[in-house]
C-alpha positions as CSV (number, residue, x, y, z in Angstrom):
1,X,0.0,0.0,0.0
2,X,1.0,3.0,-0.7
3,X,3.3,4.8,2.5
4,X,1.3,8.4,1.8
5,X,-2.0,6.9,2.0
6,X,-1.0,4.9,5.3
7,X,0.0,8.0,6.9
8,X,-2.6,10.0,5.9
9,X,-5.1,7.1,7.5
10,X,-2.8,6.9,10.5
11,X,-3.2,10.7,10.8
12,X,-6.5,10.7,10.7
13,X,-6.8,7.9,13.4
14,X,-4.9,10.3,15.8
15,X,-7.5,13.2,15.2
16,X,-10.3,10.9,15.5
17,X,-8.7,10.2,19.4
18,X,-8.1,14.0,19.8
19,X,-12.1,14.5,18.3
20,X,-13.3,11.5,21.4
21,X,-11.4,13.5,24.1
22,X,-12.5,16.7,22.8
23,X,-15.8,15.8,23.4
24,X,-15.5,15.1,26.6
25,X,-15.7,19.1,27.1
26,X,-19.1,19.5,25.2
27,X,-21.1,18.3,28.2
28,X,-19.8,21.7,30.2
29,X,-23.1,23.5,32.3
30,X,-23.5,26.8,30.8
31,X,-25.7,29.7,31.8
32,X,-28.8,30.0,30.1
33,X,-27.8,33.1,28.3
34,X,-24.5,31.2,26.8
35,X,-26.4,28.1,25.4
36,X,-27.5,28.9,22.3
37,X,-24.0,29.7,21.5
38,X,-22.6,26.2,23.3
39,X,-25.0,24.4,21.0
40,X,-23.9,25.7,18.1
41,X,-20.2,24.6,18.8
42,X,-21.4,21.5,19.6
43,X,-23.3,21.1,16.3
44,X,-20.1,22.9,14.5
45,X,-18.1,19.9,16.7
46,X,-20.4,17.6,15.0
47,X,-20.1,18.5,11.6
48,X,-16.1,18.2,11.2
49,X,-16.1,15.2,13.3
50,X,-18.4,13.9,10.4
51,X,-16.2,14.9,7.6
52,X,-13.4,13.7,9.5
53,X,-15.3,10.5,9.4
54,X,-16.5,10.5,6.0
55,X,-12.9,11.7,4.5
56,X,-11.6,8.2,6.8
57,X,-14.0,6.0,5.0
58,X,-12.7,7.6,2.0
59,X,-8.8,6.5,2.9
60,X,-10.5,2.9,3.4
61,X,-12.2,2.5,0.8
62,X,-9.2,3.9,-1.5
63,X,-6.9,1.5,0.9
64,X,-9.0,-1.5,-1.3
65,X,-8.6,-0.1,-4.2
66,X,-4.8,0.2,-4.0
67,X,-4.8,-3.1,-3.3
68,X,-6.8,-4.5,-6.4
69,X,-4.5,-2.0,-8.1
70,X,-1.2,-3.6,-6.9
71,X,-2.7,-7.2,-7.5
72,X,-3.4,-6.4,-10.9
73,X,0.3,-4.7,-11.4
74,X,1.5,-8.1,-10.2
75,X,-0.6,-10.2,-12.0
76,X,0.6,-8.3,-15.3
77,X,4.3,-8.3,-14.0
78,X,3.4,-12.3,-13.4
79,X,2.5,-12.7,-17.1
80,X,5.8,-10.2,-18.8
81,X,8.3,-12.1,-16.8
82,X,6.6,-15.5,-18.5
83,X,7.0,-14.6,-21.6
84,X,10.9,-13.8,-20.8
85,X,11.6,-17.0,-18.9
86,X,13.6,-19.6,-21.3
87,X,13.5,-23.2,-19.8
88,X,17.1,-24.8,-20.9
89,X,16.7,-28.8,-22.4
């Protein structure tokens, strides 16, 4: 697989821990006059956790293609490299 793509799913593995201990802080009491304001941080939370989880699923799904990708590199290596063997009699 390919070393950027494993680091870029790695990365995003560590933000998805930083997003689970962020959250943590979204259950804060507020005064009533601050929580109209708190819940709209906590939706804005929301939606980039969710494209930090849709852009993950991405990486996977892109992590199976890369590996159809390399099987069908091989496979086609498999079949030049047959053509170039010589068997000696």
């Amino acid at each position: 697989m390919n070393a950027k793509l494993m680091k870029a799913m790695f990365d995003l593995e560590k933000v998805d821990a930083l997003m689970h201990s962020a959250e943590a802080y979204l259950s804060i009491d507020v005064p009533p006059e601050d929580r109209e304001i708190a819940d709209r941080y906590g939706y804005l939370f929301y939606a980039i956790w969710d494209a930090i989880q849709r852009v993950s699923e991405d990486l996977e799904q892109l992590s199976g293609d890369c590996l159809v990708v390399d099987a069908i590199y091989a496979a086609e290596d498999v079949r030049r490299r047959r053509g170039t063997l010589r068997t000696e009699e």
